[in-house]
RORO-97169 format. One record per atom (N, C-alpha, C, CB): residue in three letters; x, y, z. Coordinates in steps of 0.2 Angstrom, whole numbers, padded with zeros to 4 digits, always signed. Each point is the difference from the previous one (the first is absolute). Glycine has a CB too. Example, Ala and Ser with C-alpha at 12.3 -4.5 7.8 and 13.67 -1.06 7.14 Angstrom:
ALA+0066-0028+0039
ALA-0004+0006+0000
ALA+0004+0006+0000
ALA-0009-0006+0006
SER+0007+0011-0010
SER+0004+0006+0001
SER-0004+0005+0003
SER+0006-0003-0010
END
This chain:
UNK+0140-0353+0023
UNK+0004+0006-0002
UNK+0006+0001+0005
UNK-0010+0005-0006
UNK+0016-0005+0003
UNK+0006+0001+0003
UNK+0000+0006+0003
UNK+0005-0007-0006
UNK+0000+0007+0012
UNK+0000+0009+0004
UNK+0003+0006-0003
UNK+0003-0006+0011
UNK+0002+0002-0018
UNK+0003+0005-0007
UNK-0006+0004-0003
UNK+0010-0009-0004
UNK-0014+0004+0000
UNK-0007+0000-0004
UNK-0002+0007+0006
UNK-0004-0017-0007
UNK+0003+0012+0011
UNK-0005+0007+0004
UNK+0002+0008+0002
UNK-0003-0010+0007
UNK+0010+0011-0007
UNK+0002+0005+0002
UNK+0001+0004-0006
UNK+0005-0006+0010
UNK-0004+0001-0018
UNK+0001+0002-0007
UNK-0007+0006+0001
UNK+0006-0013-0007
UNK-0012+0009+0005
UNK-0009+0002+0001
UNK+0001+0006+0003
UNK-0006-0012+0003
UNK+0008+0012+0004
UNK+0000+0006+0004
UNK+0003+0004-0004
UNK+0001-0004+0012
UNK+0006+0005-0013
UNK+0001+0007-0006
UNK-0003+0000-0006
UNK+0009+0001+0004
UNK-0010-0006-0005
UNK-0005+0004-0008
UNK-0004+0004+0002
UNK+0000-0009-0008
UNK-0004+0006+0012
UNK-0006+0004+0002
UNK+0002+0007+0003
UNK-0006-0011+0003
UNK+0010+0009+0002
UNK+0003+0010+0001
UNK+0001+0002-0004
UNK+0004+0000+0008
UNK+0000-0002-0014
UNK+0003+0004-0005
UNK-0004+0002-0006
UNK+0010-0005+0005
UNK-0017+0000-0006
UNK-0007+0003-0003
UNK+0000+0006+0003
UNK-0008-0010-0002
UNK+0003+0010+0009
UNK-0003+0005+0002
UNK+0005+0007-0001
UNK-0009-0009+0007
UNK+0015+0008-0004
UNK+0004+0006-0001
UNK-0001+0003-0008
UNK+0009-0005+0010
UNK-0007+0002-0014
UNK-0001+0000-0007
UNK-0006+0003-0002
UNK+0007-0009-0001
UNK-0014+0006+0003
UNK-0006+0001-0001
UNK-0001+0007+0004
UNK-0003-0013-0001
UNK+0005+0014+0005
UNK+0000+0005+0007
UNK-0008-0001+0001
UNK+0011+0011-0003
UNK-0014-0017+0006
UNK-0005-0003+0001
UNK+0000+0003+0007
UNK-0001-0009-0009
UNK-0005+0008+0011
UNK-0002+0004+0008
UNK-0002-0007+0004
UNK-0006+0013-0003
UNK+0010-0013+0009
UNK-0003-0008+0004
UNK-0008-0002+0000
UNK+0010+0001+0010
UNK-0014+0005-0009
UNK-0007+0000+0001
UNK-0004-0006-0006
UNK+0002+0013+0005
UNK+0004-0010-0011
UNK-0004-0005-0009
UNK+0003-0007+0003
UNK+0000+0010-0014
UNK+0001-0013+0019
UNK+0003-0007-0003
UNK-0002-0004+0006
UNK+0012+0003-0009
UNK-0016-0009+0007
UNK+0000-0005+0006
UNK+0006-0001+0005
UNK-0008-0004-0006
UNK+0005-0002+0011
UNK+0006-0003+0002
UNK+0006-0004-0005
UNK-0008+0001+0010
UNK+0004-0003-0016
UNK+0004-0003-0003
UNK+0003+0003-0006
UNK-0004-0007+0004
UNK+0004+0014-0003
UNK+0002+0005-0005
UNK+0000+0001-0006
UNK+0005+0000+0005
UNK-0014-0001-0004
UNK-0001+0000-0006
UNK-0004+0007-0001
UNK+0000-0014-0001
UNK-0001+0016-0005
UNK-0005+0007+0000
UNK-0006-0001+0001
UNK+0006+0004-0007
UNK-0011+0000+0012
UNK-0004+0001-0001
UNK-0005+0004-0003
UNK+0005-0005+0006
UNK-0011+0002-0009
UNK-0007+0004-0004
UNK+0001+0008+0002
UNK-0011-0012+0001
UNK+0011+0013-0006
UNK-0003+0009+0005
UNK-0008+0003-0004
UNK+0016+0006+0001
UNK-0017-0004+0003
UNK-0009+0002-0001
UNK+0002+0007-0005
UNK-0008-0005+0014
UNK+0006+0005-0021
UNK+0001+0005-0004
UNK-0005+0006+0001
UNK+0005-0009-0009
UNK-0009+0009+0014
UNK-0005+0005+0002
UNK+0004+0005+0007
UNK-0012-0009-0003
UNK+0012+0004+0008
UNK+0004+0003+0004
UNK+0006-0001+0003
UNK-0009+0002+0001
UNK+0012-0003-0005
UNK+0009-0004+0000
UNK+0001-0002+0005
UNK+0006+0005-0007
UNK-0010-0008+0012
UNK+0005-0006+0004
UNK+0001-0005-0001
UNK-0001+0003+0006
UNK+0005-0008-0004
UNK+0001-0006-0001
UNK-0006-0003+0002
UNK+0011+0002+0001
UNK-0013-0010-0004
UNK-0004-0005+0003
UNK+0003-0006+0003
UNK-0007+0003-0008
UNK+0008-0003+0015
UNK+0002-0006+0001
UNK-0002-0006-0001
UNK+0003+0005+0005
UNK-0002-0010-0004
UNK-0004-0007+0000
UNK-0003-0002+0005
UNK+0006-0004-0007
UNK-0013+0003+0006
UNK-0003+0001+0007
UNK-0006+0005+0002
UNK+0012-0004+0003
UNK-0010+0010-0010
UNK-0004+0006+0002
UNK-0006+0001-0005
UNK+0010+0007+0007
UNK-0017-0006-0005
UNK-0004-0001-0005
UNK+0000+0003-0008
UNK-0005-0002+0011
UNK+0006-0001-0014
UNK+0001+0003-0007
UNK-0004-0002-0007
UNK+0011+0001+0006
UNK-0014+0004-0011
UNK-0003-0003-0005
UNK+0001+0001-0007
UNK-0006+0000+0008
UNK+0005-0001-0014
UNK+0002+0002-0005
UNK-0007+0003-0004
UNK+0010-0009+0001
UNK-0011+0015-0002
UNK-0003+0004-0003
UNK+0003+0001-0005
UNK-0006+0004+0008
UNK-0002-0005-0016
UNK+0000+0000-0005
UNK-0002+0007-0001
UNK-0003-0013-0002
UNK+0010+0016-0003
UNK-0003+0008-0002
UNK-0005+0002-0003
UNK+0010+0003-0001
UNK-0012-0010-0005
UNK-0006+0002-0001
UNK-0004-0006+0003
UNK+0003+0007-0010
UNK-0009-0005+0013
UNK-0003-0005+0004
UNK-0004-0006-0004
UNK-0002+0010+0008
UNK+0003-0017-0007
UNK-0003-0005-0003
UNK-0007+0000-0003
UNK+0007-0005+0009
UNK-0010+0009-0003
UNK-0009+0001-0005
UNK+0002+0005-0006
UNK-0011+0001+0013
UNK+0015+0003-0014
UNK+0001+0004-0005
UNK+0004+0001-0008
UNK-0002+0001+0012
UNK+0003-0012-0010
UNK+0006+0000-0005
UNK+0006-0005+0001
UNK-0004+0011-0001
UNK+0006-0008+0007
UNK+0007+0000+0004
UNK+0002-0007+0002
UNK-0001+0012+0005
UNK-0002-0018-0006
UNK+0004-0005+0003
UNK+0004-0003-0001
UNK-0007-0001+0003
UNK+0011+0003-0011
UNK+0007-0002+0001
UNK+0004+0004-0002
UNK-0003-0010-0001
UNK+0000+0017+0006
UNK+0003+0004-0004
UNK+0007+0002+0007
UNK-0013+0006-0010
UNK+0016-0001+0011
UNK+0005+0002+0004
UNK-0003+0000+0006
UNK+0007+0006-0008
UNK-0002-0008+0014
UNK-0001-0001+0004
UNK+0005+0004+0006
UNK-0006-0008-0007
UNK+0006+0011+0012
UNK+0006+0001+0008
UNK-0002-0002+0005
UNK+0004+0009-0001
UNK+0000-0010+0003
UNK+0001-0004+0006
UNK+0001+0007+0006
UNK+0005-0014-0006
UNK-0011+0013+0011
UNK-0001+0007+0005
UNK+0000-0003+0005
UNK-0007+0009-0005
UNK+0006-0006+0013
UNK-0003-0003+0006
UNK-0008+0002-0002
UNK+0011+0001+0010
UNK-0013-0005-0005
UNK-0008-0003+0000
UNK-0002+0007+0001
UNK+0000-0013+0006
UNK+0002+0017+0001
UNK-0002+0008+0002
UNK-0001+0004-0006
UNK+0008-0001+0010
UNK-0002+0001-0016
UNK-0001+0005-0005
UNK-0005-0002-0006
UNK+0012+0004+0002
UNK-0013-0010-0004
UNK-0005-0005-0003
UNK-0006+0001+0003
UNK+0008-0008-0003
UNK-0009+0009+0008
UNK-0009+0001+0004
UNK+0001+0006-0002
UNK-0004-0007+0011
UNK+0007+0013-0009
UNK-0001+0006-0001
UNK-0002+0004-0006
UNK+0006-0002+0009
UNK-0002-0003-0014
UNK+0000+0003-0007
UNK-0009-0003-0003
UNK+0016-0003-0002
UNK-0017-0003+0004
UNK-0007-0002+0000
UNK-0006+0004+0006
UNK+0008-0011-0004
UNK-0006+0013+0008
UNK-0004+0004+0004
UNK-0002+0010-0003
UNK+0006-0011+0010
UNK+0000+0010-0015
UNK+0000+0008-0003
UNK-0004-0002-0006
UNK+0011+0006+0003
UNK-0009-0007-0008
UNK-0005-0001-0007
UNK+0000-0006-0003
UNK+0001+0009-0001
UNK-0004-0008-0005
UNK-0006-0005-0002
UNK+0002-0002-0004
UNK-0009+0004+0002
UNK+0007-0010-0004
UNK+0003-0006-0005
UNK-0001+0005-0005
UNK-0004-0013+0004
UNK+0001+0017-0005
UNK-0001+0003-0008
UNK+0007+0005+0001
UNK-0016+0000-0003
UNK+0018+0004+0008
UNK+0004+0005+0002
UNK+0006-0001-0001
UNK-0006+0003+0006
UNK+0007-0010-0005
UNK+0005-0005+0001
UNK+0004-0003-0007
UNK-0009-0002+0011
UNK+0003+0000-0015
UNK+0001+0000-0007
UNK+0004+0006-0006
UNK-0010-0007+0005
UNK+0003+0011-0003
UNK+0003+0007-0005
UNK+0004+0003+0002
UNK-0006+0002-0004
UNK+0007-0001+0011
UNK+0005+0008+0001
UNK+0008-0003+0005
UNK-0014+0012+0001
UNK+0011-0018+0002
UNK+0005-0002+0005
UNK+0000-0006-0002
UNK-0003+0006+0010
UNK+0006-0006-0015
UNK+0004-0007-0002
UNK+0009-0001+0000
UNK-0012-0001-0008
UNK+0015+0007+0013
UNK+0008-0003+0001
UNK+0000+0004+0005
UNK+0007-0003-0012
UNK+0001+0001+0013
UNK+0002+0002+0008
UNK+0001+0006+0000
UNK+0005-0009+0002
UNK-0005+0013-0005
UNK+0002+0008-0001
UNK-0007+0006-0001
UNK+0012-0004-0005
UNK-0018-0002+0002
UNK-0005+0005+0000
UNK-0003-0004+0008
UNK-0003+0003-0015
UNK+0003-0009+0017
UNK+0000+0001+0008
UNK+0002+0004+0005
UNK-0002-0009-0002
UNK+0008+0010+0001
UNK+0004+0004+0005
UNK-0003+0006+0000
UNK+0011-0006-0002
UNK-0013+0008-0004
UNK-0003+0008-0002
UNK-0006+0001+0003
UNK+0005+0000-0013
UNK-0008-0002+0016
UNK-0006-0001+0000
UNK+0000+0003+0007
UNK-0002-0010-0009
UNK-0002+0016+0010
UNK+0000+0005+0007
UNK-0002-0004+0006
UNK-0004+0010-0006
UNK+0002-0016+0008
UNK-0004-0004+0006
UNK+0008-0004+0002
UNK-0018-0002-0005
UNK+0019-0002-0001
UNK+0003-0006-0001
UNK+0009+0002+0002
UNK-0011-0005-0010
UNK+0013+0011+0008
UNK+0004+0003-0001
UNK+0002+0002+0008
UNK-0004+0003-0014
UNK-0001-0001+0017
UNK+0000+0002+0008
UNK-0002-0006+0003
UNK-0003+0012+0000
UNK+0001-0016-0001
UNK+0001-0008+0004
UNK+0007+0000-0001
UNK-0010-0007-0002
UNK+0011+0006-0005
UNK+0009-0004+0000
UNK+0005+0003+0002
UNK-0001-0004-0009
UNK+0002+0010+0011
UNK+0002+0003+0003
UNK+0000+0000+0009
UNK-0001+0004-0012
UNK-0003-0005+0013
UNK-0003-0001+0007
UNK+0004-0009+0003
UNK-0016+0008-0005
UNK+0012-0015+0000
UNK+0004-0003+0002
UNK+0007-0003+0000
UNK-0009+0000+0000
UNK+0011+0007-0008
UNK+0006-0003+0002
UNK+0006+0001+0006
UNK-0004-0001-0010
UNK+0000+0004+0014
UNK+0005+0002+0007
UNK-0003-0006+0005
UNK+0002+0016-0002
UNK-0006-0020+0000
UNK+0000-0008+0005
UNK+0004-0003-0003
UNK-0011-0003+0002
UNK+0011-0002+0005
UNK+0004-0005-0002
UNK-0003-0005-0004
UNK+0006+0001+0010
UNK-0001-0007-0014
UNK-0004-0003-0006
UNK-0005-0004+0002
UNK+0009+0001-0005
UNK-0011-0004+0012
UNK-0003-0005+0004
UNK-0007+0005+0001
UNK+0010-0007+0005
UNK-0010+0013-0006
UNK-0005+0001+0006
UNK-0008+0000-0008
UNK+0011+0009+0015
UNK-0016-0010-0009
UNK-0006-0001-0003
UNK-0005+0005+0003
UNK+0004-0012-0003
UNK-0009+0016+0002
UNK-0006+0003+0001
UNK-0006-0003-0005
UNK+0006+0010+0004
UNK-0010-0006-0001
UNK-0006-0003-0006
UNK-0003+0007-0001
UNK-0004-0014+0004
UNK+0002+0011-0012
UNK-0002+0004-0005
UNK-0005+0000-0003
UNK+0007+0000-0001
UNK-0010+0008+0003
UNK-0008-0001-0001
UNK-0003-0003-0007
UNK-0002+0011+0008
UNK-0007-0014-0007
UNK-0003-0003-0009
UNK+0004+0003-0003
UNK-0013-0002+0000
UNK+0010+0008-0002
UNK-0002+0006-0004
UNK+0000+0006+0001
UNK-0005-0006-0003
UNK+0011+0009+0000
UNK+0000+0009+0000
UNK-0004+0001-0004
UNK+0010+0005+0003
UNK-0012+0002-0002
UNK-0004+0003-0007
UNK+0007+0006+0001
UNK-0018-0001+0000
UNK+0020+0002-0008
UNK+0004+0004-0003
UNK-0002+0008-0002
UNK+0005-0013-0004
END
């Protein structure tokens, strides 16, 4: 790639994100957008543990049903609050998780971590 071609690249891209009025935090080093976790909206970098939970759960039905892409943190915790049955009938999207009194004060809780960081999450609450 010529030093023109490169310097071209550099403004489009500035001149996306201005346009986009994107936030440096959503875009790699190679400006591209990053995932954002639809539970607790941070961004997922690459590199940080992340999984895809089925709204409705596979034993329930769900295995080719819809799917998000979360960090690992919010995915155990959703699994540590309720039950594949709970999971099925009443928590099957992102807005009856979010609603949800336990889950709702987690997501709020991590979302003031940074996107890396990790604790551990107990088996089993009782709700």
């Amino acid at each position: 790639m010529t030093f023109i071609a490169i310097i071209y690249y550099e403004r489009v891209i500035c001149n996306l994100k201005y346009k986009l009025n994107l936030k440096e935090e959503f875009l790699d080093k190679n400006d591209k957008l990053l995932p954002v976790c639809p539970l607790c909206l941070r961004e997922i970098p690459p590199g940080v543990p992340q999984s895809l939970h089925h709204l409705i759960p596979k034993l329930k039905g769900g295995k080719n049903g819809p799917t998000i892409l979360v960090h690992h943190i919010c995915h155990k915790e959703i699994h540590a609050t309720l039950t594949e049955g709970e999971l099925a009938k009443k928590f099957n999207s992102i807005e009856t998780l979010k609603a949800h009194p336990r889950l709702s004060k987690f997501f709020d809780w991590v979302a003031k971590r940074p996107a890396n960081f990790l604790s551990k999450v107990p088996k089993k609450r009782k709700t």
